[in-house]
C-alpha positions as a printed NumPy array, in Angstrom:
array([[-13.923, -74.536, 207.167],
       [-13.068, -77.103, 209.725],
       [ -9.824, -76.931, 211.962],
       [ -8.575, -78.044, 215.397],
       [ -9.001, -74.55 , 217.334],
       [ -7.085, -73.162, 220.613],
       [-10.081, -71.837, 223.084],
       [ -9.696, -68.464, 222.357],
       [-12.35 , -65.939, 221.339],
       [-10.67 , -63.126, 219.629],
       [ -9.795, -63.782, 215.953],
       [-11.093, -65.908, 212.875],
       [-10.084, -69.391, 213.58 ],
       [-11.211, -69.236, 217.461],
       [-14.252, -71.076, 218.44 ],
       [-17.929, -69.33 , 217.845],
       [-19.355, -67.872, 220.807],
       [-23.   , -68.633, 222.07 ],
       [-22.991, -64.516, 220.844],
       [-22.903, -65.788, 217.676],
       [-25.654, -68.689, 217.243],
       [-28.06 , -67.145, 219.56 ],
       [-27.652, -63.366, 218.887],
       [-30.809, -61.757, 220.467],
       [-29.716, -61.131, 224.486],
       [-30.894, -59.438, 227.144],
       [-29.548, -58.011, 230.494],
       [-30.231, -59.096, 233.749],
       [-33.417, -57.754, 235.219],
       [-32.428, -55.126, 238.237],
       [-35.369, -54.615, 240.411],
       [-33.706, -52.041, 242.373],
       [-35.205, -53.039, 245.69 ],
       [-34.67 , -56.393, 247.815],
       [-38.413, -56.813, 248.521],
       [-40.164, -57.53 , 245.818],
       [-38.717, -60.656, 245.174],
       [-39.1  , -63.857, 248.294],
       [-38.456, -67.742, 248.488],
       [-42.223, -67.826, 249.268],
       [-45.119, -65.786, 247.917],
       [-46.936, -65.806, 251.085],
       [-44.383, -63.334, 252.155],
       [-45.468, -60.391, 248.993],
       [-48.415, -60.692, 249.748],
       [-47.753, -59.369, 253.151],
       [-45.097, -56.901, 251.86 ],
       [-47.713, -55.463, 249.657],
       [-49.977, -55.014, 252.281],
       [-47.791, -52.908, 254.51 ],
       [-46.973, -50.574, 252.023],
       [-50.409, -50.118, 250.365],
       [-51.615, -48.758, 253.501],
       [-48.403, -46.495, 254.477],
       [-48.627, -42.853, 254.031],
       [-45.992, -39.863, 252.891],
       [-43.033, -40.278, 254.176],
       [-43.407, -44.41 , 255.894],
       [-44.52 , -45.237, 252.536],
       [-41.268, -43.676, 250.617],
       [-38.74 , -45.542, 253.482],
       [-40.642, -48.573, 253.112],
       [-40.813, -48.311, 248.923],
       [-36.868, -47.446, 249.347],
       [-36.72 , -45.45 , 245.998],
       [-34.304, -45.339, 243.346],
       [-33.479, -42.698, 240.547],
       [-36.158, -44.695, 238.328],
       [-38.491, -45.683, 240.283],
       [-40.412, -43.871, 243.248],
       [-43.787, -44.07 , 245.016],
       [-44.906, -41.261, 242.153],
       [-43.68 , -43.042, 239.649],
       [-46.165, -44.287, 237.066],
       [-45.275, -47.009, 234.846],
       [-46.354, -49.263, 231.999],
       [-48.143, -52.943, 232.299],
       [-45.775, -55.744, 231.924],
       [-46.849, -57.364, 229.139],
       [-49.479, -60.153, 229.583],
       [-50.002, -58.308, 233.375],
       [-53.299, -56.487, 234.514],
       [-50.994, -54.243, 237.265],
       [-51.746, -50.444, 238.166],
       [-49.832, -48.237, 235.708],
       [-50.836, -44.804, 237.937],
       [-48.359, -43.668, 240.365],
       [-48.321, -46.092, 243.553],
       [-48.851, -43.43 , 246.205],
       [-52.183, -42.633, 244.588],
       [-53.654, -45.441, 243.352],
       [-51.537, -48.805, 244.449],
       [-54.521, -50.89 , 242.478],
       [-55.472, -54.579, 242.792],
       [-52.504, -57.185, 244.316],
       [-50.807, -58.826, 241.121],
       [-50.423, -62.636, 241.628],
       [-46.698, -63.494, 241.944],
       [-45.17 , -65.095, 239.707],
       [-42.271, -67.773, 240.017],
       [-38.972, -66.577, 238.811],
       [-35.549, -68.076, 238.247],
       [-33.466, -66.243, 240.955],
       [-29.863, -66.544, 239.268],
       [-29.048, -70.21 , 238.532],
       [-30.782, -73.229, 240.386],
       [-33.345, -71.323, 242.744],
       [-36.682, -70.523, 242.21 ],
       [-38.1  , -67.442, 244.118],
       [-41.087, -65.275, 243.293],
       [-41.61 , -61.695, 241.993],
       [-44.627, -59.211, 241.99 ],
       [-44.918, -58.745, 238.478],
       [-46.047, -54.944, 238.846],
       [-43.407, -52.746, 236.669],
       [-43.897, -49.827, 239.277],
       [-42.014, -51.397, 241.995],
       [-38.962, -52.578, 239.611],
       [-36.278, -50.43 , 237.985],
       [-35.554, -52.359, 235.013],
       [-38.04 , -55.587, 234.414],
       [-37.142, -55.658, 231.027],
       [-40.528, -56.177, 228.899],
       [-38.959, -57.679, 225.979],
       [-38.279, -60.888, 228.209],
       [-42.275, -60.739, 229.265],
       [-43.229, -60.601, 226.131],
       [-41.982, -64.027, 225.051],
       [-42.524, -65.826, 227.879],
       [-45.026, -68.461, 227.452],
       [-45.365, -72.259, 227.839],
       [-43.437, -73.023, 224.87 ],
       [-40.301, -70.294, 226.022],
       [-37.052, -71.506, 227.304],
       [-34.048, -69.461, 228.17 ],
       [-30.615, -70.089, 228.555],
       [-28.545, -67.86 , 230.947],
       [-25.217, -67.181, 230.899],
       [-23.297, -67.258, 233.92 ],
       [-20.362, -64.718, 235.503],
       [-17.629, -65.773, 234.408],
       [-15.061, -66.16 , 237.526],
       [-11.466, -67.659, 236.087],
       [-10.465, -71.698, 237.517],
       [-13.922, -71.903, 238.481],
       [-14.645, -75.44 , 236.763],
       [-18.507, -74.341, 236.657],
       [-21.288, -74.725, 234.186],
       [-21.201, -71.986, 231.575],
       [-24.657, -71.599, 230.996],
       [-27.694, -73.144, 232.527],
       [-31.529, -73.17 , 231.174],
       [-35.143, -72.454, 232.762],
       [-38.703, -72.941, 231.562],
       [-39.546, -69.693, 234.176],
       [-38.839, -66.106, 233.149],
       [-34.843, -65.564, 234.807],
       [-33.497, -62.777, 236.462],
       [-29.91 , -63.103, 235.303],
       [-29.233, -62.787, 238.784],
       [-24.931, -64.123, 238.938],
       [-23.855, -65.148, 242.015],
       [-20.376, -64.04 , 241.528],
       [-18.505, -62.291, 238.697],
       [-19.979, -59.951, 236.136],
       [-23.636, -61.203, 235.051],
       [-24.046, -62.979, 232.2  ],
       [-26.905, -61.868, 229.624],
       [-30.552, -63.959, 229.168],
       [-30.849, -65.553, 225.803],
       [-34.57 , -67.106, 224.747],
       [-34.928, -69.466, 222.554],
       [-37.328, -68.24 , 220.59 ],
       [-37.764, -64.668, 219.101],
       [-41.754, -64.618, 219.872],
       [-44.63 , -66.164, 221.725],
       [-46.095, -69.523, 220.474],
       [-42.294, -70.93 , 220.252],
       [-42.145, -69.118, 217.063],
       [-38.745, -68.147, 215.392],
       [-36.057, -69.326, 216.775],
       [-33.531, -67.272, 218.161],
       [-30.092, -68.778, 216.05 ],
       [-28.197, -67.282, 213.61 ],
       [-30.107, -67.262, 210.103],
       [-28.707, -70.301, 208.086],
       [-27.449, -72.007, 211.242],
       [-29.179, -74.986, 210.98 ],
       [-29.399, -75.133, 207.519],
       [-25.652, -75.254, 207.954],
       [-25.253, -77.996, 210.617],
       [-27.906, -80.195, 209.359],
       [-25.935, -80.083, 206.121],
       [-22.796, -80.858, 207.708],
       [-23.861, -83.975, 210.248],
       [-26.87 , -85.612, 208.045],
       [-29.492, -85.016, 210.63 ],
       [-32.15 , -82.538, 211.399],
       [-30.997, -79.666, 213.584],
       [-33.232, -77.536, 215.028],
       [-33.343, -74.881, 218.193],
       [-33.826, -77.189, 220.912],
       [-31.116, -79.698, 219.603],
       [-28.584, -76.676, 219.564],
       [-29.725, -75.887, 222.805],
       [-29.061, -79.078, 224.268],
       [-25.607, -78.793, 223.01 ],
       [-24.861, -75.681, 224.12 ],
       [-25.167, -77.377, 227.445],
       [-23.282, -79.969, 226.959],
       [-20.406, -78.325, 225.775],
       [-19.981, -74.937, 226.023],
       [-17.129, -73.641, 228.277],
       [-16.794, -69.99 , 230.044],
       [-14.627, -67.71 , 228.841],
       [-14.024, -63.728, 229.653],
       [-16.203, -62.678, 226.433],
       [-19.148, -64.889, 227.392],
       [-19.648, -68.831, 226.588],
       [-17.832, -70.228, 223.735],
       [-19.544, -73.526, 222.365],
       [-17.375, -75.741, 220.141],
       [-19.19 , -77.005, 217.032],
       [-17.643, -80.316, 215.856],
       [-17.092, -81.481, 212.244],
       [-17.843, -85.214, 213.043],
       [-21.93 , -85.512, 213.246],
       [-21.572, -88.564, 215.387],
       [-20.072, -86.539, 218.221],
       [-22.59 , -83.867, 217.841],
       [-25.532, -86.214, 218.376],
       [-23.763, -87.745, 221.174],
       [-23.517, -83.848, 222.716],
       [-27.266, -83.644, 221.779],
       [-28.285, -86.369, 223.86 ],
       [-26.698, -85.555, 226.552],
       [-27.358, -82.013, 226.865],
       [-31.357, -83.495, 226.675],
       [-30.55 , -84.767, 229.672],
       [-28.925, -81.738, 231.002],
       [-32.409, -79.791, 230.154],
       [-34.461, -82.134, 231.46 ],
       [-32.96 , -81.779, 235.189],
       [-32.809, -78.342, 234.936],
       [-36.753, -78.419, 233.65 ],
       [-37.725, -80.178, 236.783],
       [-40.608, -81.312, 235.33 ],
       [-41.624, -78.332, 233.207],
       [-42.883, -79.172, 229.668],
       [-44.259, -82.104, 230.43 ],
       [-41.126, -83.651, 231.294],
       [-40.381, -85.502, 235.169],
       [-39.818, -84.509, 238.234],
       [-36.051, -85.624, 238.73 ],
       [-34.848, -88.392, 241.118],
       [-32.109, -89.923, 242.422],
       [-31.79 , -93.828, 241.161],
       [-31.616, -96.62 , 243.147],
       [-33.836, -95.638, 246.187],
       [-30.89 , -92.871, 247.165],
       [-33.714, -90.403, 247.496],
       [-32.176, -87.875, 250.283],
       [-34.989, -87.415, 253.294],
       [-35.42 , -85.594, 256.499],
       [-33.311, -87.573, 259.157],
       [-33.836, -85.121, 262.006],
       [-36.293, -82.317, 261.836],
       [-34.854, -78.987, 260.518],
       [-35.785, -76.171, 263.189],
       [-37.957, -72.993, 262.567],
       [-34.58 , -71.195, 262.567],
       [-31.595, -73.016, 261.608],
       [-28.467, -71.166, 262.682],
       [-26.088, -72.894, 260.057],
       [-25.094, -75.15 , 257.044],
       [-22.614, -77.65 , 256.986],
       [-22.278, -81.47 , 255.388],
       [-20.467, -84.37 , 256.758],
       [-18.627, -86.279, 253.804],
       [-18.147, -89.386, 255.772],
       [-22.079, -89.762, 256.934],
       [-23.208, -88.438, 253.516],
       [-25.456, -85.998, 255.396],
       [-26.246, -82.362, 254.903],
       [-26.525, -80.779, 259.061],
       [-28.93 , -77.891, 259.202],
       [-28.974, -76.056, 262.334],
       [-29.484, -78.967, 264.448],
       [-31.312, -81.08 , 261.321],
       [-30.104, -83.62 , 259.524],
       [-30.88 , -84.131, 255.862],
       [-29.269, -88.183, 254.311],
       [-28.259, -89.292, 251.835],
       [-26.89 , -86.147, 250.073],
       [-24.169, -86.855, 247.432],
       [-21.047, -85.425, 248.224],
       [-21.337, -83.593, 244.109],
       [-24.479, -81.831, 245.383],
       [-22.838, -80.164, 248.16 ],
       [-19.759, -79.13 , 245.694],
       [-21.938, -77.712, 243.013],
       [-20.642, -74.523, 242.329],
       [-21.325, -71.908, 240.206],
       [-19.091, -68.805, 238.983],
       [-17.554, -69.537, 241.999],
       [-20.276, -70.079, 244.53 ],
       [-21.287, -73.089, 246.272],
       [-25.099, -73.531, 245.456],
       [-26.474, -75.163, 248.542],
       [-24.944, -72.772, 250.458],
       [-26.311, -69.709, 248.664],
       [-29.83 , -70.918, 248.338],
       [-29.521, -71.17 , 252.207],
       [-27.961, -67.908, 252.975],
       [-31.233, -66.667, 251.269],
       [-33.602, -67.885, 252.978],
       [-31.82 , -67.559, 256.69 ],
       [-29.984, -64.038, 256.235],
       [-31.781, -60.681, 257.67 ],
       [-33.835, -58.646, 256.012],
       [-33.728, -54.982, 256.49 ],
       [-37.562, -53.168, 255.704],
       [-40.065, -55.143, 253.897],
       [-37.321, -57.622, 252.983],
       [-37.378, -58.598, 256.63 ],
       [-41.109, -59.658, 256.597],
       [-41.039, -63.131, 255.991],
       [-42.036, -66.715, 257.586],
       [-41.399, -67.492, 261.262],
       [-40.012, -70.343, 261.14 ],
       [-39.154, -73.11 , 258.705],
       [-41.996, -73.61 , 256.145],
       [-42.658, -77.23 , 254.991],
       [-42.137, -76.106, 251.508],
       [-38.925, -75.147, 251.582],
       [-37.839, -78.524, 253.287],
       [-39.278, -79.788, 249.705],
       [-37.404, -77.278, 247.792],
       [-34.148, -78.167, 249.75 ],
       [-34.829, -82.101, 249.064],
       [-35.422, -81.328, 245.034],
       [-32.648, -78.975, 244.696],
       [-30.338, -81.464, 246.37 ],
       [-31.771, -84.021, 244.019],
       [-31.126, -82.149, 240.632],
       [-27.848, -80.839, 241.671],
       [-26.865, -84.496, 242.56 ],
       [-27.691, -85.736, 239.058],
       [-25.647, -83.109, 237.177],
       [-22.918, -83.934, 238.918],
       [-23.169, -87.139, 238.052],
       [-23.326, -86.45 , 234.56 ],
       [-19.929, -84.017, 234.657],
       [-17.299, -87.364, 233.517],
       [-19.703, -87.799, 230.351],
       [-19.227, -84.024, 229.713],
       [-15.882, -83.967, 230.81 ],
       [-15.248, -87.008, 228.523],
       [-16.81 , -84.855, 225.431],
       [-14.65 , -81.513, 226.308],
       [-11.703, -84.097, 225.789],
       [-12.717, -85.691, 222.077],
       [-13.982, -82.003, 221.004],
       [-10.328, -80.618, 221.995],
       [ -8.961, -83.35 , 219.36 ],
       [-11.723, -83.17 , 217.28 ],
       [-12.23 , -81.035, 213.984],
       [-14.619, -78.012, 215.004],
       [-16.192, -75.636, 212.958],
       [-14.234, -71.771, 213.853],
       [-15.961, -68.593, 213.222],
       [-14.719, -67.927, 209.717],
       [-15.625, -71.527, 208.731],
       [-19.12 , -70.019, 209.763],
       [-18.602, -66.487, 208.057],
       [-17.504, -68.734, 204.256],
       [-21.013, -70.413, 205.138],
       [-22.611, -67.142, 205.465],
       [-24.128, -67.632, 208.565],
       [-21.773, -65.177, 210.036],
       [-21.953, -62.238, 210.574],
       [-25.507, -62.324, 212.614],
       [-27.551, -59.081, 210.916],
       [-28.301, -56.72 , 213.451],
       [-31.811, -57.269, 213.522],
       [-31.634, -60.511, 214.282],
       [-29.567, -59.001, 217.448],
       [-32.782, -56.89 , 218.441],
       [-36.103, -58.075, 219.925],
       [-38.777, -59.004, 216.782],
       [-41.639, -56.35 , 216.71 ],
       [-45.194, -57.489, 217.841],
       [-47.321, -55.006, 215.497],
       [-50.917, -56.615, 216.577],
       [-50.226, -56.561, 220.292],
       [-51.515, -54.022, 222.676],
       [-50.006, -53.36 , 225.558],
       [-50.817, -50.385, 228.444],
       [-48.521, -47.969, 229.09 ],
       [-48.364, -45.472, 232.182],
       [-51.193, -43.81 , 233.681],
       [-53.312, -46.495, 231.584],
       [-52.461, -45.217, 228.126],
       [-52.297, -47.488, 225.092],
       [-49.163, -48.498, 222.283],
       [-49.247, -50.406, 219.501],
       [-46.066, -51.832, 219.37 ]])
């Protein structure tokens, strides 16, 4: 069943929702304490230290405990992690490398991977991320807000929203090794029936970025009837991936064409009290820095709401209280690089918003597919197991105070 559809998300003939092709979700992770994740690693590492060697009650302020998780807490291995399971207090064990993370959309932090210090880390998500993994992630949803619905990382997300009620984490793919995909069975049976050319996970992927909108019940992505504007969404939402990648899976690092790379006009001090861009010099001012040529669609990015620029600078400039307030003196190199990247990516998919704005348009004209075209096809409804994580019955993992599970 094909129809032209109003936006909506409650009854039969409304548009599917990204719900219903990738059903397995997760919830943000919730760490429960500000300290465990940093902008640079070098900064855990020193964190860790300082509470590892606290005592009694300077170790308990310092931990800053929750209802699930205290110094005497013991706790299970993340999957794929060699971490401590005892009880901090009396054993803390060997530091666990950081890993890079995907702190809400478009920043990239760290995390100590140790499940002792985090309230909810959410294991399924460990367990299926891998070099093949990719997840999508939802964003709040804040009403007018003209922002991306949904963006995609190759590193293991937080959910983290910058505004508005968190969105959930989808993967792509059910288990390690980029094995079973994580659609609705018969979905791409379905749409490679329909449009005449192979459909597979990544390809609906791409789409989803491409053209799904927000809406108060999560992303709703339009499928179209017509096959040749599907593989125009495809291609586009390739592109969308790729910037977001920034290199990841062997793809490139992203840059600006025509020599517009943005550079370092005037150094950025070791403490820059402020943000700010001047539109008419094309310049981003930091503290008394100077960052040129930055697109004027960089410094607008927004998502749910939030300016991005902005909030990946409030980040790294606002005062820690604790262990959160350990942290570099001054102004690393790195993060200069960081700043010039982000800037870079965020440039590029704004320049790509009139070719997605231009395919919103024809798919509001356009025959789309509506959820009860998709329940005659039988792909809905999504069987609830399909909606649950897939069991890993040959994996061991270690659980608290280093017991094993087969799981």
């Amino acid at each position: 069943m094909a129809a032209r559809v109003a936006a909506g998300a409650g009854g039969g003939d409304a548009l599917p929702l990204l719900d219903d092709l990738m059903p397995w979700s997760v919830r943000p992770l919730r760490p429960g304490r500000p300290w465990v994740t940093a902008p640079d690693a070098s900064s855990l590492r020193a964190r860790w230290d300082l509470l590892a060697r606290a005592e009694g009650a300077e170790q308990e302020r310092l931990f800053r405990p929750s209802r699930s998780r205290t110094p005497l807490t013991p706790a299970a291995a993340l999957p794929g992690r060699s971490t401590g399971t005892s009880a901090f207090a009396r054993d803390p064990g060997p530091y666990p490398e950081p890993v890079r993370i995907a702190h809400g959309p478009f920043d990239e932090q760290w995390l100590i991977p140790d499940h002792r210090l985090l309230d909810a880390a959410r294991p399924e998500l460990w367990r299926v991320a891998d070099g093949h993994q990719l997840f999508a992630v939802e964003h709040g949803y804040v009403p007018q807000d003209g922002g991306p619905a949904l963006s995609a990382t190759a590193l293991l997300p937080d959910g983290h929203s910058p505004a508005g009620r968190p969105g959930r984490i989808r993967p792509l793919y059910r288990r390690p090794g980029g094995l079973e995909p994580n659609l609705a069975p018969g979905l791409t049976a379905e749409l490679t029936a329909r449009y005449g050319v192979p459909v597979n996970a990544g390809s609906v992927l791409a789409w989803t970025l491409a053209a799904a909108r927000p809406s108060p019940a999560g992303p709703l992505v339009p499928l179209p009837a017509d096959g040749e504007l599907w593989e125009r969404g495809v291609e586009l939402g390739q592109e969308l991936l790729r910037l977001q990648l920034r290199g990841a899976r062997g793809g490139e690092r992203p840059r600006l064409p025509g020599g517009r790379r943005p550079y370092v006009r005037a150094a950025i001090p070791p403490r820059p009290d402020g943000l700010r861009y001047d539109a008419e010099e094309e310049t981003l001012v930091v503290g008394e820095g100077r960052v040129s040529p930055v697109p004027a669609g960089a410094w607008e990015f927004r998502v749910s709401g939030a300016r991005m620029l902005e909030l990946w600078f409030e980040r790294r400039t606002a005062a820690g209280e604790g262990l959160a307030a350990v942290g570099p003196r001054g102004w690393p190199q790195e993060r200069t690089s960081e700043l010039l990247e982000l800037i870079t990516v965020l440039a590029l998919l704004a320049g790509l918003r009139p070719r997605q704005q231009a395919l919103r348009e024809r798919l509001e004209e356009a025959e789309a597919l509506t959820r009860d075209g998709l329940r005659t096809a039988g792909v809905l409804p999504v069987p609830a197991p399909a909606r649950r994580p897939a069991s890993v019955l040959d994996h061991q993992e270690e659980g608290p105070e280093g017991q094993f599970a087969l799981l």
